[in-house]
Backbone as numpy.savetxt, mean C-alpha at the origin, in Angstrom:
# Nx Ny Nz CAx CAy CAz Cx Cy Cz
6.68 -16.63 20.58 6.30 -15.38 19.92 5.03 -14.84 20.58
5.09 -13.55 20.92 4.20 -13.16 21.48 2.65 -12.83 20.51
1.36 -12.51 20.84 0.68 -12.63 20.02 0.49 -11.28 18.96
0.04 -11.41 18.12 0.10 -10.45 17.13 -1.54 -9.73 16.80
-1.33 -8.49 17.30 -2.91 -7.90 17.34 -2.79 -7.07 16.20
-3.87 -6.83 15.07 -4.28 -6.06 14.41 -5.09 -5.11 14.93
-4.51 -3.95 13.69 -5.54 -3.11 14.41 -5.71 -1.70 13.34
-6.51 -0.62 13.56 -6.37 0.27 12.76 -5.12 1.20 13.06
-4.19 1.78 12.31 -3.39 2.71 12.66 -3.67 4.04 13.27
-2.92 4.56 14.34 -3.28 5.83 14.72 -1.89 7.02 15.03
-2.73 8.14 15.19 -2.04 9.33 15.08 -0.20 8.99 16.24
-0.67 8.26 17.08 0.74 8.24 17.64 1.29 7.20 17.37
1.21 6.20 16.19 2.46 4.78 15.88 3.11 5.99 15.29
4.12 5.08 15.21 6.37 5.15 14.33 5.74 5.62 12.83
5.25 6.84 12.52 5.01 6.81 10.90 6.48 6.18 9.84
7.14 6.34 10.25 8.61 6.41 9.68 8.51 4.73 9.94
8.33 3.97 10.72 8.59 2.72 10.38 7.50 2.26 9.33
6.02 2.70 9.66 5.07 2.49 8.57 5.39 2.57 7.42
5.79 3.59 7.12 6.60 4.49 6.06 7.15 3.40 5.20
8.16 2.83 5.98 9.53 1.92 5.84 8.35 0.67 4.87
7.30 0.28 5.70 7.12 -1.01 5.34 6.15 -0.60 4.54
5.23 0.33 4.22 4.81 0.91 3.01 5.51 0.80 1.30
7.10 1.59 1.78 7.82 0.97 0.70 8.33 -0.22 -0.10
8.15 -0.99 1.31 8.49 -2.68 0.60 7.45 -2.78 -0.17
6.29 -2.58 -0.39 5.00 -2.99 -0.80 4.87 -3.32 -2.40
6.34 -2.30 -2.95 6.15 -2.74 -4.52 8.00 -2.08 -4.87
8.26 -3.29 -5.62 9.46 -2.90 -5.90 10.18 -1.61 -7.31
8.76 -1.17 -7.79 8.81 -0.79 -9.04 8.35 0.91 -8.81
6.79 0.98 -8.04 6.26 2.47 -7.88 7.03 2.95 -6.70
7.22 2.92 -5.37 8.08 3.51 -4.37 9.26 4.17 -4.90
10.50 3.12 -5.24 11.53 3.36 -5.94 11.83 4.12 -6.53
10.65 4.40 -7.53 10.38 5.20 -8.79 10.48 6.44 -8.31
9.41 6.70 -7.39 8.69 7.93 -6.65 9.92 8.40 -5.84
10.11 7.56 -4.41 10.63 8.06 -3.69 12.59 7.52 -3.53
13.11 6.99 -4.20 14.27 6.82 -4.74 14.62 5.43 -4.00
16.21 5.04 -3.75 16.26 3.51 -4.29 16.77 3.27 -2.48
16.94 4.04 -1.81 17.39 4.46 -0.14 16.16 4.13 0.74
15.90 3.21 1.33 14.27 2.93 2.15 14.27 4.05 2.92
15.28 4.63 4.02 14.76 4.97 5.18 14.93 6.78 4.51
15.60 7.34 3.10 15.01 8.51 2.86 13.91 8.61 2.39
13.41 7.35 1.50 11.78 7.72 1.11 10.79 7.26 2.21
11.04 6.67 3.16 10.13 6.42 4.33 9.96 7.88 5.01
11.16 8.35 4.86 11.02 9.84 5.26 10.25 10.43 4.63
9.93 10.44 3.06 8.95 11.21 2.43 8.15 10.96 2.39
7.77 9.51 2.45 6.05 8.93 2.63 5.25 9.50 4.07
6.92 9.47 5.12 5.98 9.70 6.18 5.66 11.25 6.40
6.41 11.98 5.57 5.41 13.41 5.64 4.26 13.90 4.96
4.31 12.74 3.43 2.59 12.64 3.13 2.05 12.11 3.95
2.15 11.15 4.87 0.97 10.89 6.31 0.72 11.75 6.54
1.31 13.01 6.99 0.36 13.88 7.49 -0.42 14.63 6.94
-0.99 14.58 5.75 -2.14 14.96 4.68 -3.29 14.64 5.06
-4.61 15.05 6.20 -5.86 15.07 6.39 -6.71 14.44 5.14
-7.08 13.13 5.07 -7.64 12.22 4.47 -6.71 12.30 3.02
-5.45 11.80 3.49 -4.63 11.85 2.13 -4.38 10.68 2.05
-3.68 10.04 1.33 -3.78 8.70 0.41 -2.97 7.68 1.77
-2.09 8.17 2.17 -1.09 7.46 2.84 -1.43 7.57 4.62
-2.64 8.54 4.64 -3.30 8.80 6.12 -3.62 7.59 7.17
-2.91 7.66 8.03 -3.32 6.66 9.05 -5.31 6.00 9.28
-5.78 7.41 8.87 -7.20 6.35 8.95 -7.29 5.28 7.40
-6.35 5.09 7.03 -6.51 4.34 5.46 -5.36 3.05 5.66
-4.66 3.22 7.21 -4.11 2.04 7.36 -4.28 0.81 8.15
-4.30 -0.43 7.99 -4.22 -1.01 9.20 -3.12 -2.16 9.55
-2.66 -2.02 10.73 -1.47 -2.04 11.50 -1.43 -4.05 11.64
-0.59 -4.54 11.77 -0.13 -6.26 12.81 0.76 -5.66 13.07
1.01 -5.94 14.80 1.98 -5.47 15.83 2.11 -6.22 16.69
3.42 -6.85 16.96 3.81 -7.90 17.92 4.61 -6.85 18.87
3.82 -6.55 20.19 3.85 -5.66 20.94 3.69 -4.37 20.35
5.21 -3.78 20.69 5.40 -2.17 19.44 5.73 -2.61 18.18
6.36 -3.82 18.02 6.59 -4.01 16.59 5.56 -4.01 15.83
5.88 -3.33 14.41 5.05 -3.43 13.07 5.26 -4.32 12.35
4.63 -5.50 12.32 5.04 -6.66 11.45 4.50 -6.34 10.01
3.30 -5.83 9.86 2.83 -6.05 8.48 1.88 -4.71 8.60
1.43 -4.11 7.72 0.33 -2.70 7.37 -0.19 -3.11 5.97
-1.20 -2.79 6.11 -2.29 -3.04 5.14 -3.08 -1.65 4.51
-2.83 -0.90 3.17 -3.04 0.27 2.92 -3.96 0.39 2.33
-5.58 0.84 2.47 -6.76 1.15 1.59 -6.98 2.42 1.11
-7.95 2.39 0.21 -9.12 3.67 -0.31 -10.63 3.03 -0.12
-11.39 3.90 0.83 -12.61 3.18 0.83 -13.36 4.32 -0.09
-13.31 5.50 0.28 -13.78 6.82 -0.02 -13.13 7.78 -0.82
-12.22 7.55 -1.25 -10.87 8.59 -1.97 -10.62 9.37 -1.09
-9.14 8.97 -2.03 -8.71 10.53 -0.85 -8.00 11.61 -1.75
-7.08 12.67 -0.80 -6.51 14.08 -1.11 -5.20 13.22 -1.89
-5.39 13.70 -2.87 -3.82 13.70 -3.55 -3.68 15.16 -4.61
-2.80 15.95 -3.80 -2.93 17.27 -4.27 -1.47 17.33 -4.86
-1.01 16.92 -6.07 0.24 16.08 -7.37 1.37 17.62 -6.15
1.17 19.18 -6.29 1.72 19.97 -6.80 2.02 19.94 -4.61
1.18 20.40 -3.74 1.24 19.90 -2.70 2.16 18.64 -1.86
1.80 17.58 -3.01 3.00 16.63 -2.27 4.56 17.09 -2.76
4.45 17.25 -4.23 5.52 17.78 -4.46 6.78 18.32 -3.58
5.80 19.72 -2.56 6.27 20.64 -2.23 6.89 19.75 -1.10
5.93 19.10 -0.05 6.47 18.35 0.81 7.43 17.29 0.52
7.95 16.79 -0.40 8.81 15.89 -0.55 9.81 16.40 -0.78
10.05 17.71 -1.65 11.41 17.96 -2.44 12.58 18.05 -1.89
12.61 18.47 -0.54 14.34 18.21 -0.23 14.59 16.74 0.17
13.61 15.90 0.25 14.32 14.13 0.68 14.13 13.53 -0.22
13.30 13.54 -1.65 13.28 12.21 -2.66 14.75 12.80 -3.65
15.42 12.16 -4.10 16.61 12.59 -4.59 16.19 13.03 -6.13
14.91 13.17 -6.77 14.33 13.09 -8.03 13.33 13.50 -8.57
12.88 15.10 -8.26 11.72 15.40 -7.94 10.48 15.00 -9.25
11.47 15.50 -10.09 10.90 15.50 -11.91 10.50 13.75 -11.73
10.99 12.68 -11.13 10.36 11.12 -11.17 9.46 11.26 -10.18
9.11 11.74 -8.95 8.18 11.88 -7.91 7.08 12.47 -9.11
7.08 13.34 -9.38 5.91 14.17 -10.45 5.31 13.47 -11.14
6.44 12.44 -11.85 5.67 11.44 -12.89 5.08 10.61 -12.11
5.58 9.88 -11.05 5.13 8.69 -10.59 3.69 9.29 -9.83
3.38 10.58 -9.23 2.22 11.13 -8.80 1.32 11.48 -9.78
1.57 11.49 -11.28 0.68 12.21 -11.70 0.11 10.67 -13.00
1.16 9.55 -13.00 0.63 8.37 -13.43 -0.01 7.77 -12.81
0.09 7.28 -11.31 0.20 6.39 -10.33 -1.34 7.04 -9.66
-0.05 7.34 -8.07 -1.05 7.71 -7.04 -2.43 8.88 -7.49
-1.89 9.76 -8.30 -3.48 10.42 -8.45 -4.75 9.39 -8.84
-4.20 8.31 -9.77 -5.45 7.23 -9.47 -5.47 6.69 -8.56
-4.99 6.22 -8.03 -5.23 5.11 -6.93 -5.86 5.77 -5.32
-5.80 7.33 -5.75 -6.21 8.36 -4.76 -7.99 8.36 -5.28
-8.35 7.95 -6.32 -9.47 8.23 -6.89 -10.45 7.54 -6.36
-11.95 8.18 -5.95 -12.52 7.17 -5.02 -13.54 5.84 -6.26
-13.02 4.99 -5.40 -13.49 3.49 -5.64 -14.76 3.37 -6.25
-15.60 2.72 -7.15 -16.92 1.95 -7.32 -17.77 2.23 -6.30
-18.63 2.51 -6.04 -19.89 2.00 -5.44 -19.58 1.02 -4.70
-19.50 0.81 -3.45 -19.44 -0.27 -2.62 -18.08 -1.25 -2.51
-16.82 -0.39 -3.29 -15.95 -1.24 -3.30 -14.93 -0.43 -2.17
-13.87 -1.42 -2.19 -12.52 -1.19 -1.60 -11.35 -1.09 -1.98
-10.01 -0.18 -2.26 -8.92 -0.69 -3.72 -8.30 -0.75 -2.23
-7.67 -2.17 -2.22 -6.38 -2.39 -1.31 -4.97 -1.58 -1.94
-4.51 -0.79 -1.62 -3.48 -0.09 -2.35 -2.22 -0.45 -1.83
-1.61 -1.44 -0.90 -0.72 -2.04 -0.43 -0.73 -2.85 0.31
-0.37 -4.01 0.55 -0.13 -4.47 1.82 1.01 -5.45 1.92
1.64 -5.36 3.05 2.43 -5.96 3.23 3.22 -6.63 4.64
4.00 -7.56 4.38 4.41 -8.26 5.93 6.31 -7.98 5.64
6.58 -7.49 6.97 7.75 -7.37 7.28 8.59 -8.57 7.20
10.09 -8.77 6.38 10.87 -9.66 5.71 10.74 -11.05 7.12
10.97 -10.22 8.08 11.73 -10.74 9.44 10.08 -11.53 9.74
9.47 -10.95 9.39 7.66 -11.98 9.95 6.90 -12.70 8.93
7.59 -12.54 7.86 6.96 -13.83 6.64 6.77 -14.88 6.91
6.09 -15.64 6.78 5.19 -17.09 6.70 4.90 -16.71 8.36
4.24 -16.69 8.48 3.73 -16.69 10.19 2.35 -16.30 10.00
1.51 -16.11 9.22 0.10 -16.07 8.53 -0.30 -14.55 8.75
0.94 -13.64 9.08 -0.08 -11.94 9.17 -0.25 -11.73 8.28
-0.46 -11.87 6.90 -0.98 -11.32 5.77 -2.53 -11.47 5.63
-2.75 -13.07 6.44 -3.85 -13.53 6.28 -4.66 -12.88 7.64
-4.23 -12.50 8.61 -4.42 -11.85 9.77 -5.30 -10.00 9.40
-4.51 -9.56 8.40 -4.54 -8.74 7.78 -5.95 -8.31 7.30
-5.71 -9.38 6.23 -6.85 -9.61 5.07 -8.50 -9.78 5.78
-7.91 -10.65 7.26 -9.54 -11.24 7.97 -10.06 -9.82 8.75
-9.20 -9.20 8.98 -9.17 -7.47 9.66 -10.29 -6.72 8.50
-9.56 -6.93 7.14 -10.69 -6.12 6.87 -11.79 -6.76 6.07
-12.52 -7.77 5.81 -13.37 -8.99 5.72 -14.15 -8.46 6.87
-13.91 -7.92 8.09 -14.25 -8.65 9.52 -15.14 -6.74 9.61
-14.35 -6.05 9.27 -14.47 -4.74 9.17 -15.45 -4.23 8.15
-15.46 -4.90 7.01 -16.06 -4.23 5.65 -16.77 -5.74 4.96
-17.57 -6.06 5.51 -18.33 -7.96 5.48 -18.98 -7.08 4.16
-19.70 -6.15 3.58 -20.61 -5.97 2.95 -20.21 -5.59 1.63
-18.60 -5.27 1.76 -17.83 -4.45 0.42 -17.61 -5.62 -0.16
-17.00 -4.97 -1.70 -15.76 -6.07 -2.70 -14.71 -5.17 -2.38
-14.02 -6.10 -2.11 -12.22 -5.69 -2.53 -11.73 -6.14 -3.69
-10.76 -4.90 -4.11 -9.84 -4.89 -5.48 -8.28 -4.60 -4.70
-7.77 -5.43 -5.63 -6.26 -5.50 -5.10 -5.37 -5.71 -6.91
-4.52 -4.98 -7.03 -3.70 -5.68 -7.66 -1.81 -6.18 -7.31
-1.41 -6.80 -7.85 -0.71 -7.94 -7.53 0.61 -8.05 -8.70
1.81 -8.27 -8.30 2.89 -8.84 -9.51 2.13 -9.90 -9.74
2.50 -10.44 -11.21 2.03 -11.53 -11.28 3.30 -12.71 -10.77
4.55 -12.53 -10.58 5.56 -12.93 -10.04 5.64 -13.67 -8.88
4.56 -13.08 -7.91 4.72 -12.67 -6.58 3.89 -13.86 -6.05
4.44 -15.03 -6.10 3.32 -16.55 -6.00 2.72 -16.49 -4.78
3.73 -16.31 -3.65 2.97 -16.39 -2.16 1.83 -15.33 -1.99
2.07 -14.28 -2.20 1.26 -13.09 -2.45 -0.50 -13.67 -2.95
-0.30 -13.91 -4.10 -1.07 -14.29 -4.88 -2.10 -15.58 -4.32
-1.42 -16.11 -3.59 -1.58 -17.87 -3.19 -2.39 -17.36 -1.51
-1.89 -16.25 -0.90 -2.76 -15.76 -0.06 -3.82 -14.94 -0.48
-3.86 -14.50 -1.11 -5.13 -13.52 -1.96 -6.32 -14.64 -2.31
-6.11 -15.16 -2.94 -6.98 -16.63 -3.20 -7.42 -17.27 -2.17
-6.28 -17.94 -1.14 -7.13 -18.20 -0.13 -8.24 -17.74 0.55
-8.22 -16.15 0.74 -8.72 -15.19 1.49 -9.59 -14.37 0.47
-9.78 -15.51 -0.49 -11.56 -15.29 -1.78 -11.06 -14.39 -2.45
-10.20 -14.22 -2.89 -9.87 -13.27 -4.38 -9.67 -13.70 -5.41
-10.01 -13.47 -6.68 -10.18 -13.78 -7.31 -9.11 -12.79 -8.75
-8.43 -13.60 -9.11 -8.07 -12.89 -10.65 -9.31 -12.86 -11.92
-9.08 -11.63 -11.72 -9.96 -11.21 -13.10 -9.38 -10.39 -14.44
-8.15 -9.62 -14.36 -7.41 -9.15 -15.00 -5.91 -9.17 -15.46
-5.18 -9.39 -16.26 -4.04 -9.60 -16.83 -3.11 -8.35 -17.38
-2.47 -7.33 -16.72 -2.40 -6.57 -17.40 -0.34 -6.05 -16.88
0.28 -4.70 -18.31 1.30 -4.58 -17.50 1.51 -3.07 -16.93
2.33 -3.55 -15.62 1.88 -2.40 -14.28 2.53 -1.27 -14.98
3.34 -0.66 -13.79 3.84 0.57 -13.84 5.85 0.33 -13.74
6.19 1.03 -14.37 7.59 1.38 -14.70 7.96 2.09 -14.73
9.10 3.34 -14.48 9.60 4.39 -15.45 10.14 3.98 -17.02
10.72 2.26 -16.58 11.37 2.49 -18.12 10.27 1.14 -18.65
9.83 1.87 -20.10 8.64 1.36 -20.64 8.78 -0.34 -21.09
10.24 -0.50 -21.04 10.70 -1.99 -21.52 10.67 -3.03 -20.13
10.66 -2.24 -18.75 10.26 -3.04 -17.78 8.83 -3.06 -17.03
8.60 -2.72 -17.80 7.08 -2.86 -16.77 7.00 -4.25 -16.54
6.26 -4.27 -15.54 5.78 -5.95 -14.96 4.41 -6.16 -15.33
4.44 -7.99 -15.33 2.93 -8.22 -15.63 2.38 -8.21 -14.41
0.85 -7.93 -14.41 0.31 -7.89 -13.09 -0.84 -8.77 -13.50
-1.91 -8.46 -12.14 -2.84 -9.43 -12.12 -3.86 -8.27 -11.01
-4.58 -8.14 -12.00 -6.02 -7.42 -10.90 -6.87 -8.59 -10.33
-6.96 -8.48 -9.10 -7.51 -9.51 -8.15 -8.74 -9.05 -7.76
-10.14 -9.68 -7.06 -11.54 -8.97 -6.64 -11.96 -10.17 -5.62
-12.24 -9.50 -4.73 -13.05 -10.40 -3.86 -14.65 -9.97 -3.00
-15.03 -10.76 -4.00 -16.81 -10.17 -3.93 -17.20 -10.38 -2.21
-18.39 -9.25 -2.15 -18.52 -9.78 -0.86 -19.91 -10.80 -0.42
């Protein structure tokens, strides 16, 4: 296997594969938002990329790439960003199959997670490793990227509580559970339990 460089994302990677692995990131808000088809809502995520300091903006990502491949992307808020609910809207509506669930899921969801952070913090708002590159340690590759990048911040992450490996790397890499709570759903009888995670710096 060739070696695997991290790095920050930029204006000329595959948005559409980003996109792709953006959506794996949660099986419950994507879905919701951008419907149950990966490569049509990768299509819609990847035309919110092009939103100038918008939530899903390449300066808010960072990349593991085994050569051109995208093994894993890692999605922050250091500063908040643009989440304009009525704006994305417009850009999504002919590819999410559901616009009236995009609305909800933008106007529950991402308008917070667009909201800028604490004083000195970081909200990890996704991250994830491609099916085909699991256990091969890029998550943890990931995580030391931005440790290595942001030595002075706390990071906030939250987490399924389901999601053991997930969780079992978060810890390693000094995070800490501090919260118990249940996530996001459309239907109010499934929500999942989660787990707000912090890793002081």
């Amino acid at each position: 296997m060739s070696e695997i460089v991290v790095r920050s994302a930029r204006e000329t990677d595959d948005f559409l594969e980003i996109a792709a692995c953006i959506y794996l990131t949660d099986p419950f808000i994507y879905p919701a938002a951008f419907g149950a088809d990966v490569w049509s809502a990768a299509k819609a995520i990847s035309k919110l990329m092009s939103i100038e300091k918008g939530l899903f903006h390449p300066d808010n990502l960072v990349l593991a790439l085994q050569g051109e491949t995208i093994c894993g992307i890692l999605l922050y808020n250091k500063d908040g960003a643009v989440w304009n609910r009525d704006r994305c809207a417009d850009m999504v509506r002919d590819v999410v199959p559901d616009i009236q669930n995009f609305e909800y899921v933008s106007k529950a969801y991402f308008t917070t997670e667009a909201a800028t952070p604490p004083e000195n913090h970081i909200e990890v708002i996704a991250c994830c490793v491609m099916p085909q590159f699991r256990k091969k340690g890029i998550g943890k590759l990931l995580l030391n990227w931005m440790n290595e990048k942001y030595p002075t911040k706390t990071l906030t992450l939250d987490v399924l509580s389901n999601n053991i490996a997930a969780i079992r790397l978060y810890q390693k890499s000094g995070f800490e559970i501090v919260e118990e709570y249940r996530g996001f759903s459309l239907d109010e009888n499934t929500r999942p339990n989660c787990y707000r995670m912090i890793k002081t710096c």
